[in-house]
C-alpha positions in Angstrom: 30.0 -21.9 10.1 27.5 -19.3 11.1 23.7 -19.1 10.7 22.0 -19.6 7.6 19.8 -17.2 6.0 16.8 -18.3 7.4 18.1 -18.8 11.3 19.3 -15.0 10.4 15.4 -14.7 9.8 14.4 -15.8 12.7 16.8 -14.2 15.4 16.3 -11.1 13.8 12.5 -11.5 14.3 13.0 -12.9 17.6 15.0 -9.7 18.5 12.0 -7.3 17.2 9.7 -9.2 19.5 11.7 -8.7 22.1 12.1 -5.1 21.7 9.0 -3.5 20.6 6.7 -4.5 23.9 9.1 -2.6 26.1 9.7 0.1 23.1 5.7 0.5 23.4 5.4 1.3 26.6 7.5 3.6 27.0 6.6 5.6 24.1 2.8 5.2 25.4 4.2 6.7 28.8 6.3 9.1 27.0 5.3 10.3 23.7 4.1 14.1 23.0 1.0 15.1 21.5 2.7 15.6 18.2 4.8 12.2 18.3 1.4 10.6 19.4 -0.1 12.3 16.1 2.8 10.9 13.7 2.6 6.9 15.1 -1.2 7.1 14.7 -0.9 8.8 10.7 1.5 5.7 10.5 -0.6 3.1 11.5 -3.7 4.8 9.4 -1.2 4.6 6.4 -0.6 0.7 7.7 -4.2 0.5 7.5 -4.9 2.0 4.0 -2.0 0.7 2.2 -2.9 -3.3 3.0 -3.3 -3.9 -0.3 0.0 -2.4 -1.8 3.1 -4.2 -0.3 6.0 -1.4 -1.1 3.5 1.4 0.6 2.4 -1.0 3.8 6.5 -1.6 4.3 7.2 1.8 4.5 3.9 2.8 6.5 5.0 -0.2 9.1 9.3 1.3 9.1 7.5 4.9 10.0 5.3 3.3 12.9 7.9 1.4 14.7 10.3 3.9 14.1 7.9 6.5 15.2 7.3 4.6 18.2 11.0 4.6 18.9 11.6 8.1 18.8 8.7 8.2 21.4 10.3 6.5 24.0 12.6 9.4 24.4 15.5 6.7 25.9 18.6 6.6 23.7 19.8 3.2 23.9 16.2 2.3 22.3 16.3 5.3 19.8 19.8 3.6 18.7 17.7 0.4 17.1 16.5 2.5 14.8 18.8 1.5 12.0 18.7 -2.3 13.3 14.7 -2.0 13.3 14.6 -0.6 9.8 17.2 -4.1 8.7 14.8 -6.4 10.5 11.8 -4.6 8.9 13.5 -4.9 5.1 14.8 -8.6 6.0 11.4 -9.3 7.3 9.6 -7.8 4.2 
């Protein structure tokens, strides 16, 4: 029998944690003027949409993705899709 939903839950969130540290600092090593621009516009959006849950989810998938993208390593860029499930399961 595998997990249940909410062990799912939690590994997934586990896996996040464990990933967006290292994803950080990279992209804060890494990231160009312009992708520096787009993860900051992301967390302002974070920021201003607190108070409407469909716009703060999809504020919060742009900032970790954009922060992806800025690490500029591959094998990170390729949890893009994975972040995006944890970030819906999550939400």
């Amino acid at each position: 029998r595998g997990p249940g939903q909410r062990d799912l839950l939690l590994a997934l969130d586990e896996t996040r944690r464990v990933i967006e540290p290292a994803a950080a600092a990279l992209a804060a090593r890494r990231a160009t003027p312009e992708e520096r621009r787009l993860i900051h516009a992301a967390y302002d959006r974070m920021v201003e949409a607190q108070s409407d849950l469909s716009r703060a989810t999809q504020a919060d998938k742009a900032f970790h993705i954009a922060v992806l993208d800025a690490t500029h390593n591959p094998v990170v860029g390729s949890f893009r899709g994975a972040l995006e499930a944890i970030l819906d399961a999550v939400f």
